[in-house]
C-alpha positions in Angstrom: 10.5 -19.9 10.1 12.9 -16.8 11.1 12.5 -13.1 11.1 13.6 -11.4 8.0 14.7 -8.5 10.4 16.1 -10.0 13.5 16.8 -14.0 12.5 14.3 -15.0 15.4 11.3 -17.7 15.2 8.1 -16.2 14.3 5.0 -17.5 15.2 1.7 -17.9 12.7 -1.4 -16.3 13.9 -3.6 -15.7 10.4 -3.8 -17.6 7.2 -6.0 -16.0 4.4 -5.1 -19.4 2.2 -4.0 -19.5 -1.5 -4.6 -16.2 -2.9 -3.6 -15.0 -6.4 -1.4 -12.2 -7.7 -3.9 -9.3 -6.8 -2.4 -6.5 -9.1 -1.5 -9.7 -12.0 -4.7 -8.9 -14.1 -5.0 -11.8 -16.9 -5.9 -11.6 -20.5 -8.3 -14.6 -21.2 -5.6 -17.1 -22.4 -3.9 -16.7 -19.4 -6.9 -17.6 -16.6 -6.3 -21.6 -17.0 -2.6 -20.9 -15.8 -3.3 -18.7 -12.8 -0.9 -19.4 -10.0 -1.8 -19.0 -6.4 0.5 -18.7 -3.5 0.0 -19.2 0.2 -0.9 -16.0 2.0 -0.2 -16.3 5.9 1.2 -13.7 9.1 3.2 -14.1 11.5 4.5 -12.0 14.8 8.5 -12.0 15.9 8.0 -11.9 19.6 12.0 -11.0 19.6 11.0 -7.4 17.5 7.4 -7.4 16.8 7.5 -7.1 13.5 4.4 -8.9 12.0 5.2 -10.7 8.4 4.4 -13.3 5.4 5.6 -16.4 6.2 6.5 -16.9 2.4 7.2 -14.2 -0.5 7.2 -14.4 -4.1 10.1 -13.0 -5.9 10.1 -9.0 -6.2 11.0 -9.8 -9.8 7.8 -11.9 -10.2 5.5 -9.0 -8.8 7.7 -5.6 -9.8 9.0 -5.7 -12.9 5.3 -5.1 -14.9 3.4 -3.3 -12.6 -0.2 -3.1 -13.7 -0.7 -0.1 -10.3 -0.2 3.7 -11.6 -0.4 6.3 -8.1 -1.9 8.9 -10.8 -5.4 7.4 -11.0 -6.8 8.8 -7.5 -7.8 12.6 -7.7 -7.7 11.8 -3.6 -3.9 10.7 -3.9 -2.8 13.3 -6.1 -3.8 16.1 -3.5 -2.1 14.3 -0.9 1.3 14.1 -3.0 0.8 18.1 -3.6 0.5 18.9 0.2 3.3 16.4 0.7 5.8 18.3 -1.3 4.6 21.5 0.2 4.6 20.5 3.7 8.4 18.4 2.9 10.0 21.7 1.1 8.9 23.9 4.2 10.2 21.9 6.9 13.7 20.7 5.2 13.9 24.0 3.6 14.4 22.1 0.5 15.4 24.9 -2.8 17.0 24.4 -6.3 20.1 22.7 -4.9 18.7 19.9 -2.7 17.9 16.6 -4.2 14.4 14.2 -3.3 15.0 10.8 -4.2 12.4 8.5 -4.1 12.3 5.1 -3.5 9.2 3.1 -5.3 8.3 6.4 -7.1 5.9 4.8 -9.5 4.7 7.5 -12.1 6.1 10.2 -10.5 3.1 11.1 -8.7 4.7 12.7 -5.5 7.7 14.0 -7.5 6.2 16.3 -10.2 5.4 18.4 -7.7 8.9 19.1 -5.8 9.9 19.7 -9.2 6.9 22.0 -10.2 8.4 23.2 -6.9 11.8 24.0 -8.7 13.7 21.0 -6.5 15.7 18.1 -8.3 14.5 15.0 -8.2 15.5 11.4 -8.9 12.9 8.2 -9.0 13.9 5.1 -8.6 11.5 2.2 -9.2 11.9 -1.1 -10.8 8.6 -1.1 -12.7 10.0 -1.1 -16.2 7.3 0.1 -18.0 6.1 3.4 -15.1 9.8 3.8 -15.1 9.2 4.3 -19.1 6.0 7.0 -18.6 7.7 8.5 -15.7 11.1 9.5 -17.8 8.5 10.7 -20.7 6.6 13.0 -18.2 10.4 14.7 -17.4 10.9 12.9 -13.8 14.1 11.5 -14.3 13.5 7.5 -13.0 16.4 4.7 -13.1 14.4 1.5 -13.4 16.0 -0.2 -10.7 15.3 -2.6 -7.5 16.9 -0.2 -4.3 19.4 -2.4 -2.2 22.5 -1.5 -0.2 24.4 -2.6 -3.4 22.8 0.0 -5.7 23.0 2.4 -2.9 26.9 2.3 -3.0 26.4 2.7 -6.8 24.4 5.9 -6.7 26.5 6.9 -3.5 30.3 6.5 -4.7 30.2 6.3 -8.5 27.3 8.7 -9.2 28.1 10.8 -6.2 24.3 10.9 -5.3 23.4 12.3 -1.9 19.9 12.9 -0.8 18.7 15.4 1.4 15.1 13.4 1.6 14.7 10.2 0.9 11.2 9.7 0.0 9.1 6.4 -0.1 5.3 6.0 0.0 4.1 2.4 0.4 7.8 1.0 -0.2 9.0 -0.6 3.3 6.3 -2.9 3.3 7.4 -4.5 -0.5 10.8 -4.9 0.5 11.6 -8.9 1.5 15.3 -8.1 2.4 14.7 -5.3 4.8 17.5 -5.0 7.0 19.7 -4.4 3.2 17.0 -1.8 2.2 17.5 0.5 4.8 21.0 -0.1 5.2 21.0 1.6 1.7 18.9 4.4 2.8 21.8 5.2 5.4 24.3 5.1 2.5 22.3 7.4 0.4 21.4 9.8 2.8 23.3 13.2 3.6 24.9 13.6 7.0 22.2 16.0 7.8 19.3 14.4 5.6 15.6 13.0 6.4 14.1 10.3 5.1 10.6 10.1 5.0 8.5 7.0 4.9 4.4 6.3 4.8 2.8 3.1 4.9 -0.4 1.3 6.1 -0.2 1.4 9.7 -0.6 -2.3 11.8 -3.4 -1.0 13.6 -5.6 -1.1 10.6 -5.3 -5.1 10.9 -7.5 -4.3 14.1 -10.0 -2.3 12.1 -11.2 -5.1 9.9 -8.5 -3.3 7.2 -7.6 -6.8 6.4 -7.2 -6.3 2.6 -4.0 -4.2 3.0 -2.1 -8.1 3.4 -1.5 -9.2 -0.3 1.7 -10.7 -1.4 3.5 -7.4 -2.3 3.0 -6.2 1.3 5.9 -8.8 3.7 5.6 -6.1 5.9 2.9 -5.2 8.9 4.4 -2.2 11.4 4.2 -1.0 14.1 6.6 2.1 15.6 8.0 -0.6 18.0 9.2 -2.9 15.2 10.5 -0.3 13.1 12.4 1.3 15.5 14.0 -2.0 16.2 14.5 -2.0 12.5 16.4 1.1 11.7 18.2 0.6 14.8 19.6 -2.6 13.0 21.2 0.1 10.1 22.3 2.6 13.0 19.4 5.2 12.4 17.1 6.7 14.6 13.0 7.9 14.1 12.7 11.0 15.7 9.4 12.0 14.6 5.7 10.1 13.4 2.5 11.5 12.1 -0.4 9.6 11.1 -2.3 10.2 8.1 -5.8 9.2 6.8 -4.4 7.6 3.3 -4.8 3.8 2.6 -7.8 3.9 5.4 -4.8 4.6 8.5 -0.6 5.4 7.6 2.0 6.2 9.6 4.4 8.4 8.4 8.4 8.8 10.0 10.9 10.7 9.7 14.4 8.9 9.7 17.9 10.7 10.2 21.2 9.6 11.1 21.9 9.8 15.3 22.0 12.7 17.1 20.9 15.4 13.8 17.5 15.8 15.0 16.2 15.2 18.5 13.1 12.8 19.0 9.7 14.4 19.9 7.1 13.5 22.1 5.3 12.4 19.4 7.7 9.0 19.0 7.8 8.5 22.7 4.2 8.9 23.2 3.7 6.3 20.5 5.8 3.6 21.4 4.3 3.7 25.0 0.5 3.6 23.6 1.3 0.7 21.7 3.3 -1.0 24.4 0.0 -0.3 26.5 -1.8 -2.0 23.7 0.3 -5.1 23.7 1.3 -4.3 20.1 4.5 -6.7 21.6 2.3 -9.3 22.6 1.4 -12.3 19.7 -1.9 -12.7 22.1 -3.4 -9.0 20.3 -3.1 -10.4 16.8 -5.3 -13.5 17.2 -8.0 -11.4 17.8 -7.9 -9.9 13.5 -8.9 -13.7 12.5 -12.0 -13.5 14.6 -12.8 -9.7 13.2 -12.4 -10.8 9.8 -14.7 -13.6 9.8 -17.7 -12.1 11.8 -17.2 -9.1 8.7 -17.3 -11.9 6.3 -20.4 -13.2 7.3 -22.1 -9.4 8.2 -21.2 -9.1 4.4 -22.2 -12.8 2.4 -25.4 -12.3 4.3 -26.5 -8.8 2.9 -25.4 -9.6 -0.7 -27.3 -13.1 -0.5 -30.3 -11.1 0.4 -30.1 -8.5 -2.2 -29.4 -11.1 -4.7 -32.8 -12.8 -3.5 -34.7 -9.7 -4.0 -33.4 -9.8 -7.3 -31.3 -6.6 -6.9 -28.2 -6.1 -9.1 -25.1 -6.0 -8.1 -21.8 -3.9 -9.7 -17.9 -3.4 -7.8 -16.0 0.2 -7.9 -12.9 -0.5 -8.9 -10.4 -3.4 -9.0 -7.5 -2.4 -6.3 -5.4 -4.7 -5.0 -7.0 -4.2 -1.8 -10.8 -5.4 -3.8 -9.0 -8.2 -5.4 -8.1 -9.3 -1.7 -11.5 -8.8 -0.6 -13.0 -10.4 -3.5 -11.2 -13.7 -3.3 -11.0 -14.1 0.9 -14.8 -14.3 0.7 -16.0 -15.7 -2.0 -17.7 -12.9 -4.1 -17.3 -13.1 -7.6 -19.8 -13.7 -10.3 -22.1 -15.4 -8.0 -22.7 -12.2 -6.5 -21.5 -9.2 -8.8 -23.0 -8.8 -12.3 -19.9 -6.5 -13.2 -16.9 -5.0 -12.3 -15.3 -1.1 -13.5 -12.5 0.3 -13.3 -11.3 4.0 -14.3 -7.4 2.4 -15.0 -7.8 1.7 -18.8 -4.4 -0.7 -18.0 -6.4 -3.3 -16.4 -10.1 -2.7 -18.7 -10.4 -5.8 -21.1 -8.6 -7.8 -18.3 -9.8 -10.3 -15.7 -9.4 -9.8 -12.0 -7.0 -12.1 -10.7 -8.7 -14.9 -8.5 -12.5 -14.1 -9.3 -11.8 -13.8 -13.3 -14.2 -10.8 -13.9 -13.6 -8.8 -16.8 -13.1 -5.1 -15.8 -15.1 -2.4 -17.5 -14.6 1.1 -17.9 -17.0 2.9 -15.6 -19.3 4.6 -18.3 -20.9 1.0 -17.7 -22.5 1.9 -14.7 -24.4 4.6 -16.0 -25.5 1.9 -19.1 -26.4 -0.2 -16.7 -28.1 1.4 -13.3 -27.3 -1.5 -11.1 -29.1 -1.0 -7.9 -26.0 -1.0 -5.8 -22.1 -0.3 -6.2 -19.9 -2.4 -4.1 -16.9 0.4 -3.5 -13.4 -1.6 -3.2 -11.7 1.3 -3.0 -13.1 2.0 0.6 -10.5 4.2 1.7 -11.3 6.6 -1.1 -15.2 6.0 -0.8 -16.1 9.5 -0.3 -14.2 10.4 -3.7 -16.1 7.8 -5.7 -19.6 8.7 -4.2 -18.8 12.3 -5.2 -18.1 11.2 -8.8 -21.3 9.4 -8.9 -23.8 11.3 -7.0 -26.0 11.1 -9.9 -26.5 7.8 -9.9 -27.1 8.0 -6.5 -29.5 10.3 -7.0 -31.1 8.3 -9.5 -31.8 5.8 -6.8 -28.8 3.5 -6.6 -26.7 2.7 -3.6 -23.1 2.6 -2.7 -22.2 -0.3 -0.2 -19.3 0.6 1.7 -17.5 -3.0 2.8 -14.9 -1.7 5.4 -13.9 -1.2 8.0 -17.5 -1.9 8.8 -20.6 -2.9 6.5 -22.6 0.4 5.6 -25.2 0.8 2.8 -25.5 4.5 1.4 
């Protein structure tokens, strides 16, 4: 197996077996013809970039997306002090342009525009693309390439001053082509601005961030590597608490912006921390299965005792979760979910139907699983009633913890 960035061998370290589509939620015809595909890592020693060994077609997981970025209160506040925090450091104003890559709904770019900024979505999601346009955030439902880069570029005469992409890099299989065409599209003196789950969180027990949209697993020292590849240089990285750890960069062409401490400072920590090394990454596999077991053991308990047993929510990251160990109806007597795209549907994998929410207050179960973990204090807020009523919220990762 080679690099998809740098053509080099990889080397397997983590296999979490065949796994389903996590965001393909069936109707009930559909369950007998449920594919599964093989879900494995592996670290480039040449550029450290940690991957899937095998990818299902963009086309197969993009094209009727099922996730809409406007269901979390938690997410939509984030996007709002995004754009603020973006305008004021660009200096963005009525004749800039934000294009984002993977825009979804328009969840981050309502609010340049609220902001008075022109923006352009691109996303290949045919029906968001639809409710995005309808909401007045102009969205071309597209996969972004180096190809349609040239198109936008020279026949639409679309430059960016930001680029914009939350959770994009790590769905894009042909990445050296995808950032090529963030060069194209970029203006001379343009950012482009990138957040994604960071690797680190693999070392947290955040192992449900690797589903089969995600080929990617970064770290600074593999995407510097990468963007060198396209001739553009990081010069600055934040980290942010969204999806339980990002990272976010900031991308230019050379010599527009110098590089802070904050890059160097980085790259040297995880050199220290032998992000470079394939020896760090055996270590998630061990991690993973000692939670696994901490986990199977408390809900076999409570099951025992009788107790019953509901999930939050039905998030890619759950669905992971759900299937790697084994909980399903043997465990859960129901799943919700506050999208009403996925309520009537079955959970890939596990084949629960999702509910709407109001069922947990119909039926008091004595403890809510919360698969949405990274937003956990959000959901315990919504529910405090039925907390207060006497149920219980168990918190799965990045460590077991009851509430």
């Amino acid at each position: 197996m080679k690099c998809r960035a740098c053509n080099k061998d990889i080397v397997p370290f983590f296999s979490l077996g065949m796994m389903p589509l996590v965001n393909s939620f069936l109707k009930k015809k559909q369950l007998p013809r449920e594919k599964k595909y093989n879900l494995s890592l592996s670290f480039c020693p040449s550029c450290y970039l940690v991957q899937l060994n095998k990818t299902v077609p963009p086309e197969e997981l993009f094209r009727n997306y099922i996730y809409f970025s406007s269901t979390s209160s938690k997410f939509l506040e984030h996007c709002r002090k995004t754009a603020n925090y973006l305008t004021r450091r660009f200096r963005l104003h009525s004749s800039s342009l934000v294009l984002e890559v993977a825009s979804n709904d328009g969840a981050q770019l309502q609010y340049f525009k609220k902001l008075g900024i022109p923006v352009l979505g691109i996303d290949p999601a045919q029906n968001i693309a639809k409710i995005a346009n309808a909401k007045g955030i102009r969205t071309i439902p597209e996969f972004f390439n180096f190809k349609f880069a040239q198109i936008l570029s020279r026949e639409k005469k679309i430059q960016a001053d930001l680029v914009f992409g939350a959770n994009v890099l790590a769905h894009v299989p042909e990445i050296v082509d995808f950032v090529k065409g963030i060069k194209c599209i970029l203006k001379s003196t343009g950012s482009a601005v990138f957040e994604f789950p960071y690797v680190a969180g693999l070392f947290e027990n955040k192992f449900d961030t690797i589903y089969h949209e995600h080929v990617f697993y970064y770290s600074l020292l593999a995407l510097r590597n990468l963007f060198l590849q396209a001739h553009l240089i990081i010069y600055d990285v934040e980290l942010t608490e969204m999806q339980g750890g990002s990272l976010r960069i900031f991308v230019s062409h050379p010599n527009v912006f110098p590089v802070t401490r904050y890059v160097t400072r980085m790259l040297a920590r995880e050199r220290k921390a032998d992000f470079n090394d394939i020896h760090l990454y055996h270590h998630i596999k061990t991690n993973i299965e000692k939670l696994r077991s901490d986990i199977l053991r408390t809900l076999t308990a409570l099951k025992k005792e009788g107790k019953t047993i509901a999930a939050y929510s039905a998030p890619a990251k759950g669905n992971v979760l759900l299937n790697y160990f084994g909980i399903g109806s043997n465990y859960l007597d129901f799943i919700v979910d506050k999208s009403k795209a996925k309520q009537e549907l079955y959970a890939p994998g596990t084949h629960l139907l999702i509910n709407p929410p109001t069922k947990i207050y119909k039926k008091n179960p004595d403890y809510l699983l919360i698969l949405c973990w990274n937003i956990a204090d959000e959901v315990m807020e919504e529910y405090k009633n039925y907390h207060t009523k006497g149920g219980k919220f168990i918190i799965p990762i990045p460590q077991l913890k009851i509430i």
